[in-house]
C-alpha positions in Angstrom: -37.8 -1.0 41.2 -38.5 -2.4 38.2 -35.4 -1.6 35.9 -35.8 -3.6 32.7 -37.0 -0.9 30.6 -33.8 1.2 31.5 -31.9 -1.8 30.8 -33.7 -2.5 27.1 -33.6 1.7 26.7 -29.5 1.1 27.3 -29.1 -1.6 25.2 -31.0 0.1 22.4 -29.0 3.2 22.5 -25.8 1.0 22.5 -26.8 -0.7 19.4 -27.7 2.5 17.7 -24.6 3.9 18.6 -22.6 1.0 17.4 -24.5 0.8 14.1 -23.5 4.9 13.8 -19.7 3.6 14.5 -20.0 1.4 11.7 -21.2 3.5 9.4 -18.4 5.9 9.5 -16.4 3.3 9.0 -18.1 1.9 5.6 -17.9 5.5 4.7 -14.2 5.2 5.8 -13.2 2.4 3.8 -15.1 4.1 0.6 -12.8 6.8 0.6 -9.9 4.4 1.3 -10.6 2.9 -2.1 -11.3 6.1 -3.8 -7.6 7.6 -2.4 -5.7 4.1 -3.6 -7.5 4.6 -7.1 -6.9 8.5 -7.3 -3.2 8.2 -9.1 -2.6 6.1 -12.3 -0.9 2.8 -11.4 2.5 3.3 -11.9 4.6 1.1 -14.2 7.7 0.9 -11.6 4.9 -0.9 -9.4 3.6 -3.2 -11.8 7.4 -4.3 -12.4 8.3 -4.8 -9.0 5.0 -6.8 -8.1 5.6 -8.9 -11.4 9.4 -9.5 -9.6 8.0 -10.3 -6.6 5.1 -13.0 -7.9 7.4 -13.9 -10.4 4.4 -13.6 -13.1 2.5 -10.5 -14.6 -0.3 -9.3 -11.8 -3.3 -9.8 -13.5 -6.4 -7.5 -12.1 -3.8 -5.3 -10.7 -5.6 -1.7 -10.3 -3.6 -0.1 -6.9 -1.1 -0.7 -4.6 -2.5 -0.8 -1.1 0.0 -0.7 1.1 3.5 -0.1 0.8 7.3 -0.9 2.7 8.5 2.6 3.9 11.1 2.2 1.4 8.0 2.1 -1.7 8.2 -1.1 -2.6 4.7 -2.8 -3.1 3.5 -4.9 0.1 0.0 -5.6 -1.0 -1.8 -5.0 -4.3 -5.7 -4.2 -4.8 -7.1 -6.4 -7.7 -10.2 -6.0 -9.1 -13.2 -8.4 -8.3 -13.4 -9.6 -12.3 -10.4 -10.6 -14.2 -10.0 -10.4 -17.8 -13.3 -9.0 -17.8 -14.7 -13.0 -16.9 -13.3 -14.3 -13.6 -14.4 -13.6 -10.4 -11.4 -12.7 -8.4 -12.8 -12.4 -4.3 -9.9 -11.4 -3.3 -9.6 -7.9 -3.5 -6.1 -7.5 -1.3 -3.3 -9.4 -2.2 -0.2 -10.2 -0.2 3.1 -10.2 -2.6 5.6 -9.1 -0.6 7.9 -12.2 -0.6 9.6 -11.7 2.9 6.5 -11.3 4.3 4.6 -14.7 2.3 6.8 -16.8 3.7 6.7 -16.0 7.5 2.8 -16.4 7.0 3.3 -19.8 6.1 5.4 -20.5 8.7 3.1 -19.3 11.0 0.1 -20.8 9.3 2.1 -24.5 9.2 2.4 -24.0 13.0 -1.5 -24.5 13.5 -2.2 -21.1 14.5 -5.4 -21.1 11.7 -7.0 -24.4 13.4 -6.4 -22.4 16.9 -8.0 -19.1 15.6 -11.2 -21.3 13.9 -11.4 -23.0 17.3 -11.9 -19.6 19.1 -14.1 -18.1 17.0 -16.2 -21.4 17.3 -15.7 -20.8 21.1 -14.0 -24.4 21.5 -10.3 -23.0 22.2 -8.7 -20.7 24.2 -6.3 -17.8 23.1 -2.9 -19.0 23.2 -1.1 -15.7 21.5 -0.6 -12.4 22.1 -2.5 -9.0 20.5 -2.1 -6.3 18.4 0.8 -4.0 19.6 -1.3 -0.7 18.8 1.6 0.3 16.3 0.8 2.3 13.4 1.0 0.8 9.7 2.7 1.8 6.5 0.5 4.7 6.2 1.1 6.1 9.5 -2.8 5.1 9.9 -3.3 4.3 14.1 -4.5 1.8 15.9 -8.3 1.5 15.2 -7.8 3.2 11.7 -11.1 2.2 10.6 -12.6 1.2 14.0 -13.6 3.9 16.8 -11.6 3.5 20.2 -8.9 1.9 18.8 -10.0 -1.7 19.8 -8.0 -3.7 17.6 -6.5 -5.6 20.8 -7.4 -9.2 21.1 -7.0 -9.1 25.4 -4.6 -11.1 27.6 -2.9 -14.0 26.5 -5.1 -16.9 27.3 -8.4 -15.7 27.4 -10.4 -14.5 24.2 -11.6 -11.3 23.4 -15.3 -11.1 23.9 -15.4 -8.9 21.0 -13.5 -10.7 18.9 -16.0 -12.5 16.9 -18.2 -9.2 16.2 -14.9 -7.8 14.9 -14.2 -10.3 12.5 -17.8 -9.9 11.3 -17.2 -6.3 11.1 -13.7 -7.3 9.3 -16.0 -9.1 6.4 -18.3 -6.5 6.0 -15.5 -3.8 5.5 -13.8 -6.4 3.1 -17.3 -6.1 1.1 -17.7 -2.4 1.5 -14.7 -2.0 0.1 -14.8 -4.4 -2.8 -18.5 -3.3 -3.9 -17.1 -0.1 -4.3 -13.9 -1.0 -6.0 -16.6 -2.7 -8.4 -18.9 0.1 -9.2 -15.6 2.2 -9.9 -14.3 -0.3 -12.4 -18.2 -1.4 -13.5 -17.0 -4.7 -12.9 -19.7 -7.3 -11.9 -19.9 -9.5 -8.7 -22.5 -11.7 -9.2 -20.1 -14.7 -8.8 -18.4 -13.5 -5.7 -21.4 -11.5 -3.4 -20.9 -11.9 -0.1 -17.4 -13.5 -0.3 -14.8 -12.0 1.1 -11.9 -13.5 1.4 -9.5 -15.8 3.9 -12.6 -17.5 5.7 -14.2 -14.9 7.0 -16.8 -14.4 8.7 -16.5 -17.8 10.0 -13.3 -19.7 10.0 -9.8 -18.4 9.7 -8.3 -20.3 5.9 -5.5 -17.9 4.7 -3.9 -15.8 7.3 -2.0 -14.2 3.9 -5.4 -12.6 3.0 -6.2 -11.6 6.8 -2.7 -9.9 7.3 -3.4 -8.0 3.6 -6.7 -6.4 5.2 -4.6 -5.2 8.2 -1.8 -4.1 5.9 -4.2 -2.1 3.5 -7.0 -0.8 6.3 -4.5 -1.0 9.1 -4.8 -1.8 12.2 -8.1 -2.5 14.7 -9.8 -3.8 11.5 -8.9 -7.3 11.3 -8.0 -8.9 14.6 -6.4 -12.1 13.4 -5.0 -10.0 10.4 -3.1 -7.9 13.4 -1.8 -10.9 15.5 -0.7 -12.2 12.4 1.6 -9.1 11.5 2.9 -9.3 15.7 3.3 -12.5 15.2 5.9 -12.3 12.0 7.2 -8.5 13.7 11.0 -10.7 13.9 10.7 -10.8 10.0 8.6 -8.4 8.5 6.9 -5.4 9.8 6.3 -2.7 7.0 7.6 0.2 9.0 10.9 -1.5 8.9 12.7 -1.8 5.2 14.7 -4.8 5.0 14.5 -4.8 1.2 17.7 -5.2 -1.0 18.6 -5.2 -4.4 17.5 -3.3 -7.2 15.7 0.6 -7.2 11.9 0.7 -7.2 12.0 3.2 -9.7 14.2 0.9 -12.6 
């Protein structure tokens, strides 16, 4: 029996139905941006993020994800700053605690291990995504149907993992083109950048771990090992914040 025409039929319904997936999640990350934009920025948040860089956050519009206690993790900037400078990176890690456990994890090599794999020269030498919830309560898979923000056993690679990266850039964009038509700010300078090497290589795990932080989890695949990784140190469901009141 000649079964290739099944097989093509099967393969065209699969991409059809993963094209449908993906559009729910581009409407998905839409209405993410128009929730974080829905409340004035607060001045409390601008202060603590100022604290935290230790300089005014320019392009600051929303806070896009949070500790449990309130305090800012990750801030949404907008794609043109001072009305003039193209700005890619729409989420931005400024959580201190959390910065500096990235760069210990990114001066261990892990970026070089994660370029090799999606270059399909290395193997995967870490482990996945836990499947915990983020900051938001948001589950596994928040923006991703199935919940399939698990990057498989520890050495060997997801087969998916490349696609979802892909997918991971495209959201990034989604999400940024609409943060621009919102603020009528241009992105001629920037289109199709996104940010932390995507769709490519893996160049900033700070940015990657942001994305996971802000669309939570099954979004960003090295964003979510990043965030296991650092768990020890940082994990936003957990407040180790001291010091002053979020509110002063």
């Amino acid at each position: 029996m000649d079964t290739a025409g099944i097989t093509d039929t099967g393969g065209s319904i699969a991409a059809e139905g993963q094209a449908g997936i993906f559009a729910l999640r581009a409407k998905t990350a839409e209405k993410l941006c128009d929730s974080l934009l829905a409340g004035p920025l607060r001045q409390c948040d601008i202060n603590e993020v100022e604290r935290q860089l230790g300089r005014y956050p320019r392009g600051m519009v929303a806070v896009g994800a949070r500790c449990v206690c309130g305090r800012p993790l990750v801030t949404v900037t907008r794609p043109l700053l001072d009305g003039k400078i193209p700005f890619p990176t729409t989420f931005y890690l400024t959580f201190p605690a959390a910065a500096k456990a990235i760069s210990r994890v990114e001066a261990s090599g892990k970026m070089a291990e994660f370029t090799a794999l999606l270059q399909g020269e290395g193997s995967f030498g870490c482990s996945g995504s836990t499947g915990r919830s983020d900051d938001h309560g948001k589950p596994d898979g928040s923006l991703r149907s199935g919940g399939t923000g698990s990057t498989g056993n520890p050495g060997s690679p997801d087969p998916g993992i490349v696609q979802s990266y892909r997918e991971a850039h495209k959201l990034y964009l989604i999400f940024r083109h609409h943060l621009a038509q919102k603020l009528g700010d241009s992105e001629g300078h920037i289109s199709g950048i996104s940010a932390g090497g995507m769709p490519e290589r893996v160049k900033c795990l700070h940015a990657l771990a942001a994305q996971s932080l802000v669309m939570g989890r099954g979004v960003n695949p090295f964003g979510d090992i990043v965030l296991d990784l650092i768990a020890g140190e940082f994990d936003p469901s957990v407040c180790r914040c001291s010091g002053h009141s979020i509110e002063s």
